[in-house]
C-alpha positions as CSV (number, residue, x, y, z in Angstrom):
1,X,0.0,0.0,0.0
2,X,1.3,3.5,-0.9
3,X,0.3,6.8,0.5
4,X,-2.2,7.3,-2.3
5,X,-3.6,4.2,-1.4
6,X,-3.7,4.6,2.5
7,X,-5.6,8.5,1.3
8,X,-8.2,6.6,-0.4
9,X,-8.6,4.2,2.3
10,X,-10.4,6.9,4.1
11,X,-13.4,7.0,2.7
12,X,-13.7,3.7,4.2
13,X,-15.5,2.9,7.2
14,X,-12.6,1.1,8.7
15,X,-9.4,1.1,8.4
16,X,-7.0,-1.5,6.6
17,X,-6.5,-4.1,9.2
18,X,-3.1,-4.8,7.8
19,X,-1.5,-1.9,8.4
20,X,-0.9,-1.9,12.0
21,X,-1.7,-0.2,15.1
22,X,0.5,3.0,13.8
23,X,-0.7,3.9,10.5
24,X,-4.2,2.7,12.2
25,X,-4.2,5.4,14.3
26,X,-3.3,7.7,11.6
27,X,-6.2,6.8,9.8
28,X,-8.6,6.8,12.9
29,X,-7.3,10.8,13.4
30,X,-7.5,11.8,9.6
31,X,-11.1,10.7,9.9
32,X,-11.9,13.0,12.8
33,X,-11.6,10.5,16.0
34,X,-8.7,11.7,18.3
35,X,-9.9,9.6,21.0
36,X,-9.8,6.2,18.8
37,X,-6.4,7.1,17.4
38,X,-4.6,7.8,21.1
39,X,-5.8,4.4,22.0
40,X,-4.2,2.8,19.4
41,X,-0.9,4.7,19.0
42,X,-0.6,3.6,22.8
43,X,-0.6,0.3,22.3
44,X,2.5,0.7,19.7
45,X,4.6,3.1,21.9
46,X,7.3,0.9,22.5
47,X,8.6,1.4,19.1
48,X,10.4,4.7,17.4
49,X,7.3,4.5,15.2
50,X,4.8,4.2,17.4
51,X,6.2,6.9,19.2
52,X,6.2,9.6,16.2
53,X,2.4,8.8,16.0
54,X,1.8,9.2,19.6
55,X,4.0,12.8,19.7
56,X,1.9,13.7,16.1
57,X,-1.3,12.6,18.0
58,X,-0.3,15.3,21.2
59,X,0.5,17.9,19.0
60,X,-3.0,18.0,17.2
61,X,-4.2,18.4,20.7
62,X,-1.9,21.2,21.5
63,X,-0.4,19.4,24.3
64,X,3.3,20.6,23.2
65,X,5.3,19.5,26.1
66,X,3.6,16.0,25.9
67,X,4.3,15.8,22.0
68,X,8.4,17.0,22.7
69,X,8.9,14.0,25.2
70,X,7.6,11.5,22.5
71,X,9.5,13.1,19.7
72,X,12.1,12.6,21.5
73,X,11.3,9.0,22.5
74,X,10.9,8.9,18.6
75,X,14.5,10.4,17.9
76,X,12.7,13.0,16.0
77,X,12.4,17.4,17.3
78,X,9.2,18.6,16.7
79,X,7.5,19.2,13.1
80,X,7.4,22.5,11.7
81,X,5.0,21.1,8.8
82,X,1.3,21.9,8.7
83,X,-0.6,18.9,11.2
84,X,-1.5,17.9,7.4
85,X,1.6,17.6,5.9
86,X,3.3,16.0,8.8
87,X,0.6,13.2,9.0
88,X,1.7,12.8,5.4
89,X,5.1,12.3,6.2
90,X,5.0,10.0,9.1
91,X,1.7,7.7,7.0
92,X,4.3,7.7,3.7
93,X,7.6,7.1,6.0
94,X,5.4,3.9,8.2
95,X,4.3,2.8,4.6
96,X,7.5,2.7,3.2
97,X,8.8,0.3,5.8
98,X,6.6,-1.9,5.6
């Protein structure tokens, strides 16, 4: 799946299950559910991945203190990308590993 694909996969009314917890989460917050897509990028915090989401995740809530500790965690500083472009960039880098 590339990014194209995963952008299309939106108008779905799930999301792909084989993508993973990460990119789920990324999919669950494109659509609009915050709530859904914290849940899940917790349960994938352990990795440097998992991580990015979570810190992306914190800084759509404006909750920058939270987001720098799990950049950090993610070896990454904080995004000076539009919330739109950086969930573009972490979606095409967790697709491109995969």
């Amino acid at each position: 799946m590339d990014l194209g694909e995963f952008k299309s996969a939106l108008d779905q009314d799930a999301p792909p299950e084989e993508i993973g917890a990460a990119l789920q989460a990324l999919w669950h917050q494109a659509k609009g559910d915050w709530a859904a897509a914290h849940k899940l990028s917790q349960s994938s915090i352990r990795s440097e991945d998992g991580a990015w989401v979570h810190a992306y995740l914190h800084r759509v809530e404006g909750d920058i203190p939270n987001a720098d500790y799990w950049y950090k965690r993610a070896g990454k500083t904080r995004s000076t990308l539009s919330l739109e472009k950086e969930w573009s960039e972490i979606a095409g880098a967790l697709l491109s590993r995969r």
